[in-house]
Backbone as numpy.savetxt, mean C-alpha at the origin, in Angstrom:
# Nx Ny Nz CAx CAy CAz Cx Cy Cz
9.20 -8.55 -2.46 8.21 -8.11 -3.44 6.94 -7.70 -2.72
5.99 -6.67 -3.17 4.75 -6.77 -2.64 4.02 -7.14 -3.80
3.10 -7.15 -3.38 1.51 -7.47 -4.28 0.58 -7.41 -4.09
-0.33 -6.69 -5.18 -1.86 -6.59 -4.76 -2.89 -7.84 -5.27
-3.42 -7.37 -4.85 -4.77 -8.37 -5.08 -5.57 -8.12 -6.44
-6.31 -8.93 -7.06 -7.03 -8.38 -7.42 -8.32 -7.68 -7.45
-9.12 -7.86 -6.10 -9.85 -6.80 -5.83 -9.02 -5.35 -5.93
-7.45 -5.38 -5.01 -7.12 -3.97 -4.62 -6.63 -3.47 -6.39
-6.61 -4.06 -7.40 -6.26 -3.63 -8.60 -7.45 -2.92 -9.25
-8.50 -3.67 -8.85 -9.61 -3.38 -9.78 -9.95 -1.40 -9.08
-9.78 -1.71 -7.72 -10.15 -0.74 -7.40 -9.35 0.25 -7.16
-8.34 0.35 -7.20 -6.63 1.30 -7.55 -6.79 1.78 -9.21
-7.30 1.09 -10.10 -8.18 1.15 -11.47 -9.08 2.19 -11.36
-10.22 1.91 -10.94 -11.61 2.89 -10.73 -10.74 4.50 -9.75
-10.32 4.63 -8.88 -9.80 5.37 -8.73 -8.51 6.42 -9.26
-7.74 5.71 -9.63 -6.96 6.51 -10.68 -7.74 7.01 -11.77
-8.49 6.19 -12.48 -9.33 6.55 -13.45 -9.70 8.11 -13.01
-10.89 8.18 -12.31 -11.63 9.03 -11.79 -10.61 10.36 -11.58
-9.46 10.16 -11.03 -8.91 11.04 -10.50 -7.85 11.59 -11.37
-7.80 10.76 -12.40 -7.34 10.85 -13.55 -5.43 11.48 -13.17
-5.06 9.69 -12.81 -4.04 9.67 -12.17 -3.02 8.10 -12.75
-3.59 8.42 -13.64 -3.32 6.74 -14.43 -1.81 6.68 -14.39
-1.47 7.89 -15.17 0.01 7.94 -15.85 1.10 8.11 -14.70
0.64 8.07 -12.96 1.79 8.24 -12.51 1.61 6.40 -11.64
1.40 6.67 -11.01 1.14 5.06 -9.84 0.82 5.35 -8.80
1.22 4.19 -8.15 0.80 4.12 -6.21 2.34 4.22 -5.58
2.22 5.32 -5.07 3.41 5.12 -3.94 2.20 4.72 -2.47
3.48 3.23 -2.06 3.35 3.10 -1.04 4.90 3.54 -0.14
4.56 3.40 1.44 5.95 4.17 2.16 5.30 3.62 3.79
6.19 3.46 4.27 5.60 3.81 6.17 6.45 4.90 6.89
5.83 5.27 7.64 6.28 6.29 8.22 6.36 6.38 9.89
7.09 7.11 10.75 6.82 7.12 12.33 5.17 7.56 12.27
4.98 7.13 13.45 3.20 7.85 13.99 2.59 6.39 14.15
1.48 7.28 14.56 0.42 5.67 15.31 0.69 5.38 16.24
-0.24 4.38 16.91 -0.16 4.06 18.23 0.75 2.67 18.82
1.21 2.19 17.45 2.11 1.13 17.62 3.34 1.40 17.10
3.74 2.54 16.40 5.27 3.03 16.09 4.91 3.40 14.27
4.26 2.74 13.51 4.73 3.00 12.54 3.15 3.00 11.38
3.05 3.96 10.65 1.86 3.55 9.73 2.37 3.57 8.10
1.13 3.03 7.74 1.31 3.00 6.01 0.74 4.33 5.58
1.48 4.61 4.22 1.12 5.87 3.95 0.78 5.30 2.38
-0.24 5.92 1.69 -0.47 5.45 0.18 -0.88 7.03 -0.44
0.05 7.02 -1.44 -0.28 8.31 -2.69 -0.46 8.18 -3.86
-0.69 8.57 -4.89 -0.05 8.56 -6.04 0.73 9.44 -6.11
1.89 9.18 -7.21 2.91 10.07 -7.71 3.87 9.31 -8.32
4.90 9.65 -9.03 5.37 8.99 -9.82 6.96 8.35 -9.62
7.70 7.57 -10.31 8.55 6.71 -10.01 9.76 8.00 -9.40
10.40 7.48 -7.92 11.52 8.39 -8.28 12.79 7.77 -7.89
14.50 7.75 -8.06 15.15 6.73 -8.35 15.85 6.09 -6.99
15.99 5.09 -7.14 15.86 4.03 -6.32 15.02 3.27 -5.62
14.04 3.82 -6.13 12.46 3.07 -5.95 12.26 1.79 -6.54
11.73 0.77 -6.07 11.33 -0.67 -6.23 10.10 -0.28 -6.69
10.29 -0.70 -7.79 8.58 -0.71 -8.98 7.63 -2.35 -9.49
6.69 -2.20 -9.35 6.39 -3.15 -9.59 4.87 -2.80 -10.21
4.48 -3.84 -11.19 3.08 -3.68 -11.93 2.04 -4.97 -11.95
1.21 -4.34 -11.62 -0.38 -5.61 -11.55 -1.18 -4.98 -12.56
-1.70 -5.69 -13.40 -2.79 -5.51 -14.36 -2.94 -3.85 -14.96
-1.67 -3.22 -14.99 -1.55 -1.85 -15.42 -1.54 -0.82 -14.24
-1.22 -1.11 -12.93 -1.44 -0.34 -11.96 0.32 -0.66 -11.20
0.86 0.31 -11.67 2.52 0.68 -11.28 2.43 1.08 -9.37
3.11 0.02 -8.73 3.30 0.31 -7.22 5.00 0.69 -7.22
5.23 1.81 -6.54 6.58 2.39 -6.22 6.92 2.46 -4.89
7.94 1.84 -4.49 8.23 2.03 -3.03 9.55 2.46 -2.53
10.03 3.55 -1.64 11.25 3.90 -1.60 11.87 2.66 -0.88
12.92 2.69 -0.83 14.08 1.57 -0.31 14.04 1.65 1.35
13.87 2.48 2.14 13.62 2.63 3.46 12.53 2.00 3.98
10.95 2.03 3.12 9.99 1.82 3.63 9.98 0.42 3.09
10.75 -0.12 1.88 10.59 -1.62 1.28 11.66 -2.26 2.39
11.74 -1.83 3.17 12.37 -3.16 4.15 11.73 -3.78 5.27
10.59 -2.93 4.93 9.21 -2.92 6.06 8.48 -3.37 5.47
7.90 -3.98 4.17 6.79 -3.84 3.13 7.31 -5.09 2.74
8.48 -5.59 2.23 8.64 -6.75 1.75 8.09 -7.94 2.10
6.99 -8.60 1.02 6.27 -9.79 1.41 4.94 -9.36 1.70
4.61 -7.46 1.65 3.07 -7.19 1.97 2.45 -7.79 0.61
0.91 -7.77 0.85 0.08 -7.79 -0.29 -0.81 -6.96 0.57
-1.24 -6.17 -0.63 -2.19 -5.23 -0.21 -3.67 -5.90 -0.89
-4.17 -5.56 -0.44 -5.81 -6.02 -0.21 -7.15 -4.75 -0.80
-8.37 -5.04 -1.26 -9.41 -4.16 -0.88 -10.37 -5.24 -0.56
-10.95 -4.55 0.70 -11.84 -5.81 1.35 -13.58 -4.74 1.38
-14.37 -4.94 1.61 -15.71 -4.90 1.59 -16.17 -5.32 2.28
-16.63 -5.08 3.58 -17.77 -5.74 4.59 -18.66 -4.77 5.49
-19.50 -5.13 6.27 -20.48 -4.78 7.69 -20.10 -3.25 7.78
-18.45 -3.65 8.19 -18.16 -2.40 8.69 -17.54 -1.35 7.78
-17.58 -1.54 6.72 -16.80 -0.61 5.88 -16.14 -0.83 4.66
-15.52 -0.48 4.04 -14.63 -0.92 2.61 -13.04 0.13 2.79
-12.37 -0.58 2.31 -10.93 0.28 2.72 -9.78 -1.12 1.99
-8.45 -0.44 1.83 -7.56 -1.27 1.63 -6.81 -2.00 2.64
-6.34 -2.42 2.51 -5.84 -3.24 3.78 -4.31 -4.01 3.72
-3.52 -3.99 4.74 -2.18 -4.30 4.46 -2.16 -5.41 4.83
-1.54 -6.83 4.22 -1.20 -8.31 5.09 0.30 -8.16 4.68
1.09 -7.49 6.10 2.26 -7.13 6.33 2.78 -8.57 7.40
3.60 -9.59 6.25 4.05 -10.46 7.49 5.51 -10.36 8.11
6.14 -8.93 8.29 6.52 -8.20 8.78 6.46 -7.96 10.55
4.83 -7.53 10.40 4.32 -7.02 11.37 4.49 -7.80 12.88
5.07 -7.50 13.51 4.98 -8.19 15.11 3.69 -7.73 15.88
3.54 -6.57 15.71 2.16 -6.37 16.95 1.91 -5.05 16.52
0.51 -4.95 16.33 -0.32 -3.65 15.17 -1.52 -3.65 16.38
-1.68 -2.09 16.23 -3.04 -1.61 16.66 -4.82 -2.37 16.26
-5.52 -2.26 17.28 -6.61 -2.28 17.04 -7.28 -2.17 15.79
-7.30 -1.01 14.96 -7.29 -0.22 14.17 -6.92 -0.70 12.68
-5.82 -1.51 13.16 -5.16 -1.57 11.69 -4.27 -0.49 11.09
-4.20 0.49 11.09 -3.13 1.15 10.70 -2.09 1.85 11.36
-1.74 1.21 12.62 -0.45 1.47 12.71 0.57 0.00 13.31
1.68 -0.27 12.99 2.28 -1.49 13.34 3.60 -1.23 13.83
4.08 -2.44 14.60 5.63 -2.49 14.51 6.31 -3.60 14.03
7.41 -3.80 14.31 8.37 -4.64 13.28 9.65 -5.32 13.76
């Protein structure tokens, strides 16, 4: 399963809103690239089949079956500090990830 937070809901909320993107969801996915083999990729767009769906407080997360074998057990995050504001992956998955944060391996 993944799961967000509820900071990352509130603010997956304010953004769909705005962008007026309510009616489809969040695809999450990973992909090759990065400096450690593999990054997260986040869109909206809408369910497509064989996708693992899941819902927090009205905010639909879709994930294809390739990238949910990598993702299983994430919770996604929105954090706020010093250096910045951004979402954030706690992938316990992950064996050894970049500096950076967005790229990992597995």
């Amino acid at each position: 399963m993944i799961t967000l937070t509820p900071a990352a809901v509130v603010r997956l909320k304010e953004v769909m809103a705005r962008e007026k993107r309510e009616a489809v969801g969040l695809r999450i996915a990973v992909q090759g690239g990065g400096c450690s083999g593999m990054s997260y990729v986040m869109e909206f767009g809408a369910e497509k089949p064989g996708d693992e769906t899941f819902e927090f407080g009205g905010v639909r997360v879709h994930v294809d079956l390739k990238s949910y074998l990598y993702l299983n057990g994430t919770e996604l995050d929105y954090v706020e500090g010093l250096m910045g504001a951004g979402f954030k992956f706690n992938n316990p998955n992950v064996k050894r990830s970049c500096s950076c944060g967005e790229s990992f391996t597995v």
